[in-house]
N, C-alpha and C positions, 0 to 999 in steps of 0.2 A: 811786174816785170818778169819775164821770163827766165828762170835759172837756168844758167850754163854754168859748166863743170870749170875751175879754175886750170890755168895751164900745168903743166908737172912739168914741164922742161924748159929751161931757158931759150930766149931768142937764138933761132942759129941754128939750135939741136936739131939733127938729121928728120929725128921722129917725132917733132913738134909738129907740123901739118898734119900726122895721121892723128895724132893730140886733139886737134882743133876740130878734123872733122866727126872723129868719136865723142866728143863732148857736144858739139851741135846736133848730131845724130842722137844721144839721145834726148838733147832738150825739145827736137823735133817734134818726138811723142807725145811731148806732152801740152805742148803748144796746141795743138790740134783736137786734145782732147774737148770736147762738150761747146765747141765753137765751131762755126766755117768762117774758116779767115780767107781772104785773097791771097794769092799767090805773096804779093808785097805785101803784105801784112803780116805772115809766116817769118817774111825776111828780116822788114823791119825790125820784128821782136827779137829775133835772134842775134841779130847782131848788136842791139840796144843790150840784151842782155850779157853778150860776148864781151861787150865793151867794159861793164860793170866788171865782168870778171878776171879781166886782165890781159885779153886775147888784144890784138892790135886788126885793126879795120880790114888792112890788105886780105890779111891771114885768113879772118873769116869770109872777108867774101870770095879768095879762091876755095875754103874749105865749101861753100855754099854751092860753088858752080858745079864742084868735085862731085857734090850729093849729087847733084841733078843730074848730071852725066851718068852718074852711077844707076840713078831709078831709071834713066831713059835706055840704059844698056839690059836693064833688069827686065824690062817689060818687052823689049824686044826679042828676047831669052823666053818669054811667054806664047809669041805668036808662032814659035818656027815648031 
């Protein structure tokens, strides 16, 4: 299973979403390491392992979309 970082702030707290996405971001890394996984398969684990760690469903998978958004804004930042 993939380790994700347990949450540090209760539900509710302002700065628990950017919690959830810095703890996926860095389980990311390592998910990826020495495998190619599918896109869903990246997800999969991550949230498998969010879930272990105390994160609630919702939460990671808006923290998942937030990634995406973010590398799609990152790379667009690349071409200009």
């Amino acid at each position: 299973m993939t380790y994700v970082a347990s949450p540090k702030r209760p539900v509710g707290h302002p700065d628990r979403a950017l919690d959830c996405e810095e703890a996926l971001e860095a389980a990311l890394r390592h998910v990826t390491e020495g495998e190619t996984l599918g896109e869903q398969d990246i997800e999969a684990r991550l949230v498998q392992g969010g879930l272990a760690a105390g994160w609630e469903e919702a939460e990671l998978r808006t923290a998942i979309a937030d990634l995406r958004r973010n590398a799609a804004l990152g790379l667009q930042g690349l071409s200009e």
